[in-house]
N, C-alpha and C positions, 0 to 999 in steps of 0.2 A: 582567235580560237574560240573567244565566248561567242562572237556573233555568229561562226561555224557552229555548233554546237545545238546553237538554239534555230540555226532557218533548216526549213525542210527541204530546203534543195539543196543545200552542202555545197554549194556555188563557194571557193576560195576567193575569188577575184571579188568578187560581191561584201563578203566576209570582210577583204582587205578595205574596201573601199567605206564600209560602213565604221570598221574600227578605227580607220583614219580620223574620223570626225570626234571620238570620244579620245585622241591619243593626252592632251595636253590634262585633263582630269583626272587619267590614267595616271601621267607620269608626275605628275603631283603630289597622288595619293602614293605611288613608290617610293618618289623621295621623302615622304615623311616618314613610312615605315621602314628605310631602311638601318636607320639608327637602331631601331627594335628590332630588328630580324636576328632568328638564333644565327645562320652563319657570321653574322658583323660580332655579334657577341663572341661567338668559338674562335675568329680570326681575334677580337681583341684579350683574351684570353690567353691564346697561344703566343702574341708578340708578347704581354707581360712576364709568362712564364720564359720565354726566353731570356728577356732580360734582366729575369732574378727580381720582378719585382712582384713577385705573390705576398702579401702581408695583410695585417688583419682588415685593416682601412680600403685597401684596392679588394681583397675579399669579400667583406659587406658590400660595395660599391657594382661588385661583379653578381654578388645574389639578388640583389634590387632590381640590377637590369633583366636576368635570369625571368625574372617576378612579373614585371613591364612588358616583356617579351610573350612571355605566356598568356595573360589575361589579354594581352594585342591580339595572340591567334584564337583566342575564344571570343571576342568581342566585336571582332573584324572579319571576320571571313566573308560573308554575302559582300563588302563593298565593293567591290570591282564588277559582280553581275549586277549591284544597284545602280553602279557606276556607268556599267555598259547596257544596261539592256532596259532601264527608267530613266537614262539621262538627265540623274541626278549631280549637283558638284558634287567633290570629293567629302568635304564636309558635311552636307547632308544624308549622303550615301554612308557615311561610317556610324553617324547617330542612329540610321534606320537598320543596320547590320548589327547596332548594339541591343536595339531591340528585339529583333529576328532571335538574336543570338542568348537574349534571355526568357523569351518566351517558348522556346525551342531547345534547351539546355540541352537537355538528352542526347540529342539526335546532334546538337553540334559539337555536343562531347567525342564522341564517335566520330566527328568527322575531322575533328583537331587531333586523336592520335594517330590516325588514317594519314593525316596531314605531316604527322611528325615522320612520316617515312620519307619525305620529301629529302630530311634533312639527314637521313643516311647515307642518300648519294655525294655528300658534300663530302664523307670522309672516303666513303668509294674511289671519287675522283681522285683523293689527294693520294690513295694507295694506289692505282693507276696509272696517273701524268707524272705524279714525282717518284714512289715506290721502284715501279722497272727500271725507270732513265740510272738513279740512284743503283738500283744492283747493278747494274750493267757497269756503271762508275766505278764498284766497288770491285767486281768480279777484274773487273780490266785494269783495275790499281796493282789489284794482289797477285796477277801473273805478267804486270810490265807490260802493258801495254795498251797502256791510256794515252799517250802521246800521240799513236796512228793515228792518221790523218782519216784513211777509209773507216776506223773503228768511230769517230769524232761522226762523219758521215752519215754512220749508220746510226748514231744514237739521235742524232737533228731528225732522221726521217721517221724511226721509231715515235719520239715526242711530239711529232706534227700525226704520224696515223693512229696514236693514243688520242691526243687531243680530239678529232674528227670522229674517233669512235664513241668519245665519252659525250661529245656534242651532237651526237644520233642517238645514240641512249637517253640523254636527259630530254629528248627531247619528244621522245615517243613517252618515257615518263610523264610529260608536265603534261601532254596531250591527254593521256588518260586519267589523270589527277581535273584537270580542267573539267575532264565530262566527270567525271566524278561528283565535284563538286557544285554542277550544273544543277544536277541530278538532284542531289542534299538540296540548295534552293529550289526547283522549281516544288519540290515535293512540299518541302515547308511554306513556299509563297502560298501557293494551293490550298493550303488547311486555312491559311491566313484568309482566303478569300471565302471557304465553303465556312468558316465560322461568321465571317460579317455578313455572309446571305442566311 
């Protein structure tokens, strides 16, 4: 999507082919952020709360990461087009996004709570894929007739054309999020270039 984004011919196949090359930097830099990412946090949060163990120690413990999480999406954003589009490694890529990202505060402040909408879809989805299947459960408990075979049926195929819809949503989502965020970089690289000439 970044190498779409940024060629003037909008070639996919071209796109795919050029982002094959930067895939293993890419998924590098994922897997280190994913320990920080707000959904790992609200998923680790949510099983805690489940299992009764909110207290003061997993509380602090849960505000730290909260903390880690946040200064990651202000201090990281550029990595993945420094990643994709300088063919930079990951690690030099997030040091140059740290820089981006403090000489440019402003403007990446703005684009970190822009960003934070990302992470509405996350409770979207969960009132969605689990929410309906879930009433449907409940509705067909309280008039006897959860045990139907055709009712069982109809909720497998409901939950597979949830799923499918929520994965065409998020996906036009991250697409415009992506140009989005294109955009915040290329503007900021620019200034970056029209100040050292």
């Amino acid at each position: 999507m970044i190498y779409y984004v940024d060629s003037k011919h909008k070639s996919g196949s071209l796109s795919l082919g050029q982002g094959t090359g930067r895939f293993f930097p890419m998924f590098e830099f994922d897997a280190t952020l994913t320990f920080l990412s707000l959904s790992t946090l609200i998923i680790a949060s949510s099983r805690l709360y489940a299992m009764d163990s909110i207290n003061g120690i997993t509380l602090t413990l849960l505000s730290v990461w909260l903390f880690i999480s946040v200064i990651s999406m202000i201090l990281l954003p550029y990595t993945k087009f420094i990643i994709t589009l300088e063919g930079e490694s990951y690690f030099d890529a997030m040091r140059q996004s740290m820089g981006l990202a403090m000489r440019h505060l402003g403007t990446t402040l703005r684009y970190v709570l822009v960003n934070l909408f990302l992470y509405l879809r996350f409770f979207f989805n969960i009132i969605i894929v689990v929410g309906i299947p879930l009433g449907m459960l409940w509705f067909a408990s309280r008039f006897d007739f959860a045990e139907n075979s055709l009712f069982r049926i109809v909720v497998i195929a409901v939950i597979i054309r949830l799923i499918s819809l929520t994965a065409y949503i998020n996906g036009i989502i991250e697409a415009f999020f992506i140009s989005y965020r294109w955009r915040v970089y290329k503007k900021i690289t620019k200034e970056r270039v029209d100040i050292t000439n």
